[in-house]
C-alpha positions as a printed Julia matrix, in Angstrom:
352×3 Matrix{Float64}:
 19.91  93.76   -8.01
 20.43  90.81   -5.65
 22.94  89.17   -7.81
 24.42  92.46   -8.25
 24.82  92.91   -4.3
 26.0   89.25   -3.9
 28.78  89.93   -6.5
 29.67  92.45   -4.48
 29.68  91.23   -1.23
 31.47  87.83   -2.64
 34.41  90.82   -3.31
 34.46  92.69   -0.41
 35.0   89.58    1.16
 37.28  87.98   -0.56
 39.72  91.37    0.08
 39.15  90.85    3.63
 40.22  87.39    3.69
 42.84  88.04    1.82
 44.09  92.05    2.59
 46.84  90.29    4.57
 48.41  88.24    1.86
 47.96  90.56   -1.23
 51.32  91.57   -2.52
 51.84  95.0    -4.46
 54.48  93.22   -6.81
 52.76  89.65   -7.51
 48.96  91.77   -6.63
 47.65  88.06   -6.17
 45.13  86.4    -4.07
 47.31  83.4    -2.3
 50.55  84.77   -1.15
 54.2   83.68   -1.3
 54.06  82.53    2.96
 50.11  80.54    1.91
 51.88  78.91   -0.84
 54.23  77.37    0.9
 51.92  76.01    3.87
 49.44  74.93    1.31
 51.92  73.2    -0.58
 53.62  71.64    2.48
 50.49  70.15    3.36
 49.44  68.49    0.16
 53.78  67.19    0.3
 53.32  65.79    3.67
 49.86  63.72    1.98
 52.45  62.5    -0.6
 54.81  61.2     0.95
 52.63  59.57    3.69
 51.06  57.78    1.12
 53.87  56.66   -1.84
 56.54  56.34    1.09
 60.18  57.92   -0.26
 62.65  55.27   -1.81
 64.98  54.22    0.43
 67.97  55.31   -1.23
 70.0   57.97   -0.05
 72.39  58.06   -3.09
 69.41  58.3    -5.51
 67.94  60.82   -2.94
 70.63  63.34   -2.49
 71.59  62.87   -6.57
 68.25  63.74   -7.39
 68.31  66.85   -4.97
 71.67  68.08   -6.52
 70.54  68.06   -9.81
 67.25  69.97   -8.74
 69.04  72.24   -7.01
 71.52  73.15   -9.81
 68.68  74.18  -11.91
 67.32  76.27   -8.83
 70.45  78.14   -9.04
 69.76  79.49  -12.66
 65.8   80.12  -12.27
 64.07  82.93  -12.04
 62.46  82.47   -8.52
 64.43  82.03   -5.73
 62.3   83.11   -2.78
 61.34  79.85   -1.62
 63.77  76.82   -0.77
 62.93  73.8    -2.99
 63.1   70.51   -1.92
 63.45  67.29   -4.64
 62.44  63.72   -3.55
 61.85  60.63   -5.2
 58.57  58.85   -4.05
 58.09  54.48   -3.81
 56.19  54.57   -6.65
 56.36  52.35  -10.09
 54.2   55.1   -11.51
 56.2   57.22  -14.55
 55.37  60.94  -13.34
 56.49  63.87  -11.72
 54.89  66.35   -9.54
 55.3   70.24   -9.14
 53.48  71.03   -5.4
 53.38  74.56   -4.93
 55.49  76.15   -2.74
 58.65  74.44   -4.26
 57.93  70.96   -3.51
 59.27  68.69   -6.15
 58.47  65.02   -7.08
 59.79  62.45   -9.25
 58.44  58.69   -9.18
 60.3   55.97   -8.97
 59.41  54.81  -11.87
 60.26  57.6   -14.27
 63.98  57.58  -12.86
 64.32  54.44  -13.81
 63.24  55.47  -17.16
 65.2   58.43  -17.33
 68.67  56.92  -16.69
 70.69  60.22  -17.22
 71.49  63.76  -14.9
 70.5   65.25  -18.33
 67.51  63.62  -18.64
 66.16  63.91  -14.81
 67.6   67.55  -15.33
 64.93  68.28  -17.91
 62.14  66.44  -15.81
 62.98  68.69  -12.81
 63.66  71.88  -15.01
 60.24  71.34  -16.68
 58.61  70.95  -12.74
 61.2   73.79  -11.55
 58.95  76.11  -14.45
 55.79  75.4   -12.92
 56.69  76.15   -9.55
 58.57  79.47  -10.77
 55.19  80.96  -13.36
 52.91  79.74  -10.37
 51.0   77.92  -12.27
 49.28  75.73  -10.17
 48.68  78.72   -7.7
 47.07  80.6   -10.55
 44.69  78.08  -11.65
 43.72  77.55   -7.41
 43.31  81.78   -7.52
 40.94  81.39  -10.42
 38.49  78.99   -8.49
 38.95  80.5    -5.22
 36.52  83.79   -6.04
 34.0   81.07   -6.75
 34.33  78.91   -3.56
 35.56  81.27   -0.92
 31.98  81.85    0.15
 31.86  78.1     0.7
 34.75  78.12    3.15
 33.62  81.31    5.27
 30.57  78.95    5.97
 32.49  76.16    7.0
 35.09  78.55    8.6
 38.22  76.72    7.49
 40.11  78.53    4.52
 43.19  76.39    4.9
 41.57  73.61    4.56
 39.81  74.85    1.16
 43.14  75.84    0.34
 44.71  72.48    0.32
 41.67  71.27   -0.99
 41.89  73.3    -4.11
 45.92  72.74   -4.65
 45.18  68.59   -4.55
 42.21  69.62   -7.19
 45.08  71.78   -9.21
 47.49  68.98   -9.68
 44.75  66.69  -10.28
 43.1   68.3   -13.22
 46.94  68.98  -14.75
 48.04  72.06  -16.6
 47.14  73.63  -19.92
 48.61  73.61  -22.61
 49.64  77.21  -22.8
 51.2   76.37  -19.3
 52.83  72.73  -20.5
 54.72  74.66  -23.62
 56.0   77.16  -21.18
 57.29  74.68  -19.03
 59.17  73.18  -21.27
 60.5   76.56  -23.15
 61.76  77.39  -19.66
 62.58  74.09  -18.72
 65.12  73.62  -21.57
 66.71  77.26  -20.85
 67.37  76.1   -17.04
 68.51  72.54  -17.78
 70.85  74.84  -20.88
 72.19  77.38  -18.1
 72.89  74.66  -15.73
 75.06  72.86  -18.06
 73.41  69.74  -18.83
 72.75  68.21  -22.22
 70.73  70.22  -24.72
 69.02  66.67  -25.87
 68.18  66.1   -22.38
 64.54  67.13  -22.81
 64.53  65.88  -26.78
 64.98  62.4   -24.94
 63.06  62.87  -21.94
 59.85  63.78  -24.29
 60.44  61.42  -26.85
 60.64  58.31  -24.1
 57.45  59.13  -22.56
 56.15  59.32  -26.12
 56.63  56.21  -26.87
 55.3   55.01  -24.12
 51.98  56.82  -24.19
 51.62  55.46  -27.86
 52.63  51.99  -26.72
 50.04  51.74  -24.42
 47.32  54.57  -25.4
 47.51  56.01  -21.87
 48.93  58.58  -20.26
 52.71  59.21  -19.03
 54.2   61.99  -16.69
 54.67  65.63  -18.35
 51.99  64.31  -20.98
 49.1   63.06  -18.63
 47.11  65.58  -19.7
 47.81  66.76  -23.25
 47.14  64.89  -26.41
 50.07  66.63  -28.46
 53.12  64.95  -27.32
 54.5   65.18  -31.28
 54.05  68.82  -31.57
 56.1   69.26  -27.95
 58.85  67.06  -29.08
 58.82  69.24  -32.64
 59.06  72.45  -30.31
 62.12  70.93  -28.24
 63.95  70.3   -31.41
 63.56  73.82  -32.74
 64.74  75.6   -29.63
 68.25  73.07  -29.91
 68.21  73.78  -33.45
 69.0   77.85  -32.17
 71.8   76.26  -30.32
 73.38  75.38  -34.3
 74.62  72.66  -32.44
 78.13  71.44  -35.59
 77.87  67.97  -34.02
 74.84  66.86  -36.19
 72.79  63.67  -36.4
 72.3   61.35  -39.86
 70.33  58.64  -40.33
 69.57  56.37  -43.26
 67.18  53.46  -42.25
 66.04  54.63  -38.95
 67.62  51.93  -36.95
 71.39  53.31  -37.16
 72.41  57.01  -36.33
 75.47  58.75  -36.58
 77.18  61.5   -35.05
 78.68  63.01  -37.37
 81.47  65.89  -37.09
 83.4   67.07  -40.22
 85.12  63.97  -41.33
 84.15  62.21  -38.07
 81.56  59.61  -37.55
 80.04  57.38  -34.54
 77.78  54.96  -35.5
 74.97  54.05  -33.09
 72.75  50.95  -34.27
 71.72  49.39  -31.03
 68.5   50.04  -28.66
 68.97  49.83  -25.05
 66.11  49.08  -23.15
 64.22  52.06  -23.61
 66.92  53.92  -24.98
 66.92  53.73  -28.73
 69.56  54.72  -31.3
 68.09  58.37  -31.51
 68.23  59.13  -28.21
 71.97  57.54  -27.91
 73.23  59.15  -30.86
 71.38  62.57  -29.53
 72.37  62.66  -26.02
 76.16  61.74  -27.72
 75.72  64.98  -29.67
 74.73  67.53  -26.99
 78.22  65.96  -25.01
 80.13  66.71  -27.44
 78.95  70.33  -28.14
 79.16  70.43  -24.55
 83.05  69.52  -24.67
 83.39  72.23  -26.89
 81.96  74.52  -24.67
 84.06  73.47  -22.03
 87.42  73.27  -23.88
 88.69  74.98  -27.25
 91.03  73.23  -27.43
 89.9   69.68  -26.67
 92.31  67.22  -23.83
 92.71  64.01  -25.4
 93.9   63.01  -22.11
 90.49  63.84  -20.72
 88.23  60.74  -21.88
 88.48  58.61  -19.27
 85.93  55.79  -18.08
 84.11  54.31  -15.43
 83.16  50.92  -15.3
 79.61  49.88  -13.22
 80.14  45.92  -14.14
 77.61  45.29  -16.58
 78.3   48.41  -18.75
 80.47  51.47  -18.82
 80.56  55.09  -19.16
 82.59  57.23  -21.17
 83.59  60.85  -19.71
 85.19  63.58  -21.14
 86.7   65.41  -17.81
 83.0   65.2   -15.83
 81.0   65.38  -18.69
 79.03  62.12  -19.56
 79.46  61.3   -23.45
 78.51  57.48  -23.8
 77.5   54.42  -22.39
 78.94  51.19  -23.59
 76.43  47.62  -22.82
 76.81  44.11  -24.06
 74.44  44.83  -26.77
 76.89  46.83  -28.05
 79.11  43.55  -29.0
 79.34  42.08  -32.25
 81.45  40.06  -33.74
 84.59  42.58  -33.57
 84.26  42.45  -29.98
 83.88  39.79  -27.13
 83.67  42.01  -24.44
 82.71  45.88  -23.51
 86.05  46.88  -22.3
 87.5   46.03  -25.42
 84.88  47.53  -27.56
 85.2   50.91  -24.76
 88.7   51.27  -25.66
 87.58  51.22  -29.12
 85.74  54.12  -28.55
 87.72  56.16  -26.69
 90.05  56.24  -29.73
 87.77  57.37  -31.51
 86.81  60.2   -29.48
 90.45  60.76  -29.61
 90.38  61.29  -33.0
 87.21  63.3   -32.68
 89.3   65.75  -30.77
 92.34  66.24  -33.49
 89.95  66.77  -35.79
 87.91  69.9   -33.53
 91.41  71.02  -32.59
 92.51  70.92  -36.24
 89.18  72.62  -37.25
 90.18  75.33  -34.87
 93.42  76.15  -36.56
């Protein structure tokens, strides 16, 4: 009987606390308004203690991506914010509320919009399903009592958010993310390998070093996400496919059409060239029937360049693209950008 009346009580309580806040749409403990503060507390802890890189470029880039994908979600009541923290660390954070985090360190890693599109779609999803809030709701019942003794239910609240994004998300919550993630990063017009790339880097890193990386710090099925990815661009039937004979070269391949890819960049290997190469074509083809041959143009950043079609990134050329055809990357990008010429006489022919 005394548990029985304690159970109670613990109720009644918690609908007094809370009567204010409950919402007869979302019918939830923490509110939209609590969210925020909560979350703008545990941002403020953040960024006293990483510091934000000093880099308003890389700032407002990272913001303008983030918001881009905010403009095809489906949660718009809140005003997100996207900042880059002085961290080497290779992760990203989704504070509730709408505050979003990349490190340092994982922007250098991801080197593309497309890619740091499909981080911040992936973070976007969390924010959007509430899934941080949902897991704090689910251990608030058993520690509300706890913070009518002390008197301070913001503070348990903030308390209980750092615990949230501690612990990580489940898996049920992780495969969400990224089903939703890809759909926003789709509707906002980036790559469709973007996330195939984003996964498969931190990946490789996590088997590298047997620890944990980013949007798989707390999941031990990294393949099985990656596998998922794949099928959802597979729905896309994507006609700019990807062949491979000895794993080391990859080719684009379109009709008659073929682009070669057989060097690793950094962290970037011939798979995730030859992908991201892919998805920018498809996505030329979504921008123009009728392809511009005018439209490649490039941009040169010294020690490599970039290959556009219009504003769409398709390539980047480096030095360890060079063999013995070539003594320099301007040379070898002109190359190129007759052969995405061609590329585009053969889609417009294909079209007749």
């Amino acid at each position: 009987m005394y548990v029985r009346t304690l159970f109670l009580g613990i109720l009644l309580l918690i609908a007094n606390l809370f009567s204010s806040s409950l919402q007869p749409v979302e019918a939830s403990l923490i509110s939209t308004s609590q969210e925020v503060s909560m979350g703008a507390d545990v941002a403020k802890k953040l960024e006293k203690q990483y510091g934000l890189v000093e880099d308003a470029y890389l700032q407002a880039r990272v913001d303008r991506i983030g918001q881009s994908i905010v403009a095809v979600c489906d949660r718009k009541n809140i005003k997100y914010s996207f900042k880059v923290l002085n961290t080497k660390e290779i992760n990203a954070l989704a504070v509730p509320g709408g505050y979003i985090y990349l490190f340092k360190g994982l922007v250098d890693l991801m080197q593309t919009d497309d890619e740091l599109a499909a981080v911040l779609a992936h973070e976007v999803t969390h924010v959007v399903k509430r899934h941080s809030v949902n897991q704090i709701e689910k251990q608030l019942a058993m520690t509300l009592v706890f913070a009518v003794a002390f008197g301070d239910k913001a503070m348990l609240l903030q308390n209980l958010t750092q615990q949230a994004l501690m612990s990580g998300y489940s898996r049920s919550d992780e495969r969400q993310a990224d089903e939703f993630g890809f759909i926003y990063a789709r509707k906002a017009g980036y790559n469709p390998y973007g996330m195939f790339v984003t996964m498969g880097k931190l990946n490789d890193l996590a088997g590298e070093s047997k620890g944990n990386y980013g949007l798989f710090s707390s999941h031990p099925e990294p393949e099985a996400r990656v596998k998922a990815i794949e099928k959802y661009i597979q729905k896309l039937n994507i006609k700019q496919t990807i062949q491979t004979t000895d794993k080391s070269t990859y080719s684009v391949v379109d009709g008659n059409w073929r682009f070669n890819v057989s060097k690793k960049v950094a962290a970037d290997k011939t798979v995730y060239r030859a992908s991201l190469l892919a998805g920018a074509l498809y996505l030329v083809t979504l921008k123009d029937a009728v392809v511009d041959k005018n439209k490649f143009i490039v941009a040169n950043y010294g020690s490599y360049n970039e290959i556009y079609y219009d504003d769409i990134l398709l390539y980047r050329v480096f030095e360890q693209d060079l063999d013995q055809n070539f003594t320099d990357i301007h040379s070898l990008t002109n190359a190129y950008i007759l052969m995405f010429r061609d590329w585009a006489e053969v889609h417009n022919n294909s079209k007749v």
